[in-house]
N, C-alpha and C positions, 0 to 999 in steps of 0.2 A: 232767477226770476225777479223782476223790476218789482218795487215795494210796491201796493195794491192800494186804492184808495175805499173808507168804509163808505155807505149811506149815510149817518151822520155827519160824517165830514162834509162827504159831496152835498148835503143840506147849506151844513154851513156855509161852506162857500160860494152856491148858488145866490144864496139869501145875500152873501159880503156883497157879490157883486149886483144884484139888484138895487141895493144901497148905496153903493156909488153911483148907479146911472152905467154902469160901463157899455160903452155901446162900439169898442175898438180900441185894443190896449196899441199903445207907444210904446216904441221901443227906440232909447235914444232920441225922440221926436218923430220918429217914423213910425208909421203904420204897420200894424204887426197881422198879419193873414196866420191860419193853421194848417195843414196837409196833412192824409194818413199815412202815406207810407210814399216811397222813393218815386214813380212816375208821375206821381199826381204832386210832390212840390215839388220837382224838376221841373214842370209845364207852368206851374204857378210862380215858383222864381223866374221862369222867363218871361212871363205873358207880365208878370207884375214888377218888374223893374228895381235897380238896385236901390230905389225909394223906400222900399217896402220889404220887411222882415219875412221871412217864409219861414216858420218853424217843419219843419217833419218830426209827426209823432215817432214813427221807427227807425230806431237807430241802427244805423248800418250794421249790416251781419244778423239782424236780428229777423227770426220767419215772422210776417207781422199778421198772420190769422189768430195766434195765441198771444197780442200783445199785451197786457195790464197798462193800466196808467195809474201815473206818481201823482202826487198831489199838487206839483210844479205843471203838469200835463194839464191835469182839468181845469187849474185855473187858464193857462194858456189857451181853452175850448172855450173858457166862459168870457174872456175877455175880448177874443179874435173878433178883428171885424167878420172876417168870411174864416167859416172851415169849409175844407173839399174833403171830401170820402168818398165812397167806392157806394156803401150802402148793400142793401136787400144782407144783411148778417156777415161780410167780408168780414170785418173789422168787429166783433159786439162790445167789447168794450169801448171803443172811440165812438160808436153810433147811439150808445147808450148815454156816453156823458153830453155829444150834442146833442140829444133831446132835451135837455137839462139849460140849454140859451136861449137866449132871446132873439141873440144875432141872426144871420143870413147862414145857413149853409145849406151846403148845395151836396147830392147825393147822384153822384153822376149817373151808376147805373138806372134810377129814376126815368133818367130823360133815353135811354137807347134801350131798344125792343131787342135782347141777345140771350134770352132762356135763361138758361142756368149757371150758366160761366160765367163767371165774375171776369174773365183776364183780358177784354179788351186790347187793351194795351199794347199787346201779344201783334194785336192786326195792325198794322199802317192804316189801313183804313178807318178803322175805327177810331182810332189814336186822332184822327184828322176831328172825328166827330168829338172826342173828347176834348181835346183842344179849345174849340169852339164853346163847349159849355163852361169852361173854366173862364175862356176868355170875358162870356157872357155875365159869369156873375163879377167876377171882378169889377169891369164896367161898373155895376150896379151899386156894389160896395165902396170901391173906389172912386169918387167921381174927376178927384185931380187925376187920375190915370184915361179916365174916360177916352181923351181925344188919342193915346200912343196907345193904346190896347190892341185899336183895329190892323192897326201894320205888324204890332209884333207876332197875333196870331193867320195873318198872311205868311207872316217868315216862318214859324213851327208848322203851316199846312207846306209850302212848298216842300220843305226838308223832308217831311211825308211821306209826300208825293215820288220824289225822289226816291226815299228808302221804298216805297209799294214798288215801283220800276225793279228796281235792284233786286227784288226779292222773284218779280215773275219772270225776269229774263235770266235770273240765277238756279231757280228752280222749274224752268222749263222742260228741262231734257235732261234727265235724269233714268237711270237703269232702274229705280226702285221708286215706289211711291209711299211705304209705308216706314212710319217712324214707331219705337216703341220707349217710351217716358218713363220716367218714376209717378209724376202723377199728375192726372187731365188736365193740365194748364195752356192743352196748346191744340184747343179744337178749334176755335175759331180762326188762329192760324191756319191749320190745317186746310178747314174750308174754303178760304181765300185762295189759298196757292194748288189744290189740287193732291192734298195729302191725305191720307190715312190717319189717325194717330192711335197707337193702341196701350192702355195708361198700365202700371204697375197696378199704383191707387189712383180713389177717383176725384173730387176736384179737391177734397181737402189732403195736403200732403202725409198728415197722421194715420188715415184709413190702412191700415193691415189687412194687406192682400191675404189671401184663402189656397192654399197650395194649391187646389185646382187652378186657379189662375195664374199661377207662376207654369204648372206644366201646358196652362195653354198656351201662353206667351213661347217657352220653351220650341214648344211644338212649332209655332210660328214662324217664328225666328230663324228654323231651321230648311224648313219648307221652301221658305220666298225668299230664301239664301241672305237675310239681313246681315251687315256688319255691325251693327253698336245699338247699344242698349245705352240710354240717355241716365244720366244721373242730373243733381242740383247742387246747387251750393251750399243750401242752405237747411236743406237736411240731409242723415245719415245716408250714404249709399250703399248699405250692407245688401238691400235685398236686390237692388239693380245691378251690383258685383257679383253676388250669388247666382244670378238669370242669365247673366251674361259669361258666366263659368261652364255653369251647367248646358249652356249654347255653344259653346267655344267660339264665342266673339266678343269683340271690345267692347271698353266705357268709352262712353264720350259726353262732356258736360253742355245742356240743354239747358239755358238759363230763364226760369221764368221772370228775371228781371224786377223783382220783389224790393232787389237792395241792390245798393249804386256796386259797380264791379270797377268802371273806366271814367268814377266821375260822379258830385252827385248834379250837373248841370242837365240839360238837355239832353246837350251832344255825347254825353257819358251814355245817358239812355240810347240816342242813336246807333255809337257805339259797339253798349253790347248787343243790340239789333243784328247790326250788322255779322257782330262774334258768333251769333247762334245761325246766318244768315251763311257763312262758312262753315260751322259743325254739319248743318243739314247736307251741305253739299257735298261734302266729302263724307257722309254715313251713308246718303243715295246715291252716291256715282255721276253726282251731276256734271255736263258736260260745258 
């Protein structure tokens, strides 16, 4: 567990930094941005160019719904020109310490109408619209970026655009339409392409399923002749090995994409898009 920071502290250094004026730390001479976790400063190291520092609060490998932050972190929050987060509770420690600046940040989920799921990110299409809000504040914060902003988030919408094709013409024609997860990170997914999802837990990965829902899944699984029971990377897959025992069918890893797997750039994200864009197809039979 990453060292925790007190309220005291976070006083102090709110107070440090109002005392300096900080209104956008340097780093090297360059302008230092913050991101919560792997999608949102992959989009933001692109969109914001090698000018500009991109920190990521979540360090690779790390599930970043339970992350803490170090006292190195919140100052990094309080200093940033721009932080990007997710908001509406993804992250409550990162959401907590930006309420604590003066600066600009931007809480993506905010600006897109998608209920309760946080995973965006998940949809190409959505991704397009995230893109766009990143690009927007940046713009804002940045103003030497201002004029190369609008092209770079052309290039992340096309790449897209391209990945949403891939995805509908890969998941067309398929023997099966339902998938079943470790846990709800892939409804909006799902909705886009025409899929089912049916979760272990539900959007938070810690939720401990109830045996009746493992023997419903079970049941399932067995009925509509499924092959594979999804796991993650980034937590245990005891109970999805166990469902998938009990079913006598495979694992197969379904990446909510949380932490870089092929990268932490863009095209890393692309990437494992595409990696989970072949799991599904070969767990439905797609043709």
């Amino acid at each position: 567990m990453r060292r925790t920071w007190g309220l005291a502290l976070v006083a102090v250094l709110t107070a440090g930094a109002a005392a300096c004026g900080s209104s956008g730390a340097q780093s090297g001479g360059r302008a230092t941005t913050v991101a919560a976790f792997f999608p949102l400063a992959a989009t933001t190291r692109a969109l914001a160019g090698s000018s500009v520092t991109v920190r990521d609060l979540t360090p690779p490998g790390v599930e970043p719904h339970d992350l803490e932050l170090t006292t190195e972190d919140m100052d990094a929050i309080l200093d940033a020109r721009l932080v990007v987060l997710m908001g509406r509770g993804f992250q409550p420690a990162i959401e907590s310490g930006a309420d604590r600046r003066s600066g600009p940040t931007v809480r993506v989920l905010d600006r897109l109408d998608v209920g309760d799921d946080p995973h965006v990110w998940l949809d190409p299409v959505l991704m397009r619209r995230v893109v766009g809000i990143v690009g927007a504040a940046l713009g804002r914060a940045l103003p030497a970026q201002r004029s190369v902003i609008p092209a770079r988030v052309a290039s992340l919408d096309a790449a897209l655009a391209a990945l949403d094709r891939e995805y509908r013409s890969g998941l067309a024609h398929c023997l099966r339409r339902t998938i079943v997860t470790a846990h709800a990170a892939f409804a909006h997914l799902s909705a886009r392409y025409g899929l089912h999802q049916r979760a272990i837990a539900g959007i938070s990965p810690e939720q401990e399923p109830d045996p009746r829902r493992l023997a419903e899944l079970a049941d399932l699984v067995r009925r509509d002749h499924l092959t594979t029971v999804f796991t993650e990377r980034l937590v245990s897959p005891r109970v999805a090995d166990t469902l998938a025992r009990d079913a006598h069918v495979r694992t197969g890893v379904l990446d909510p994409i949380e932490s870089p797997a092929h990268g932490s750039t863009f095209a890393g994200y692309v990437r494992s898009m595409r990696s989970n864009l072949a799991e599904l197809r070969r767990a439905l039979g797609c043709a």
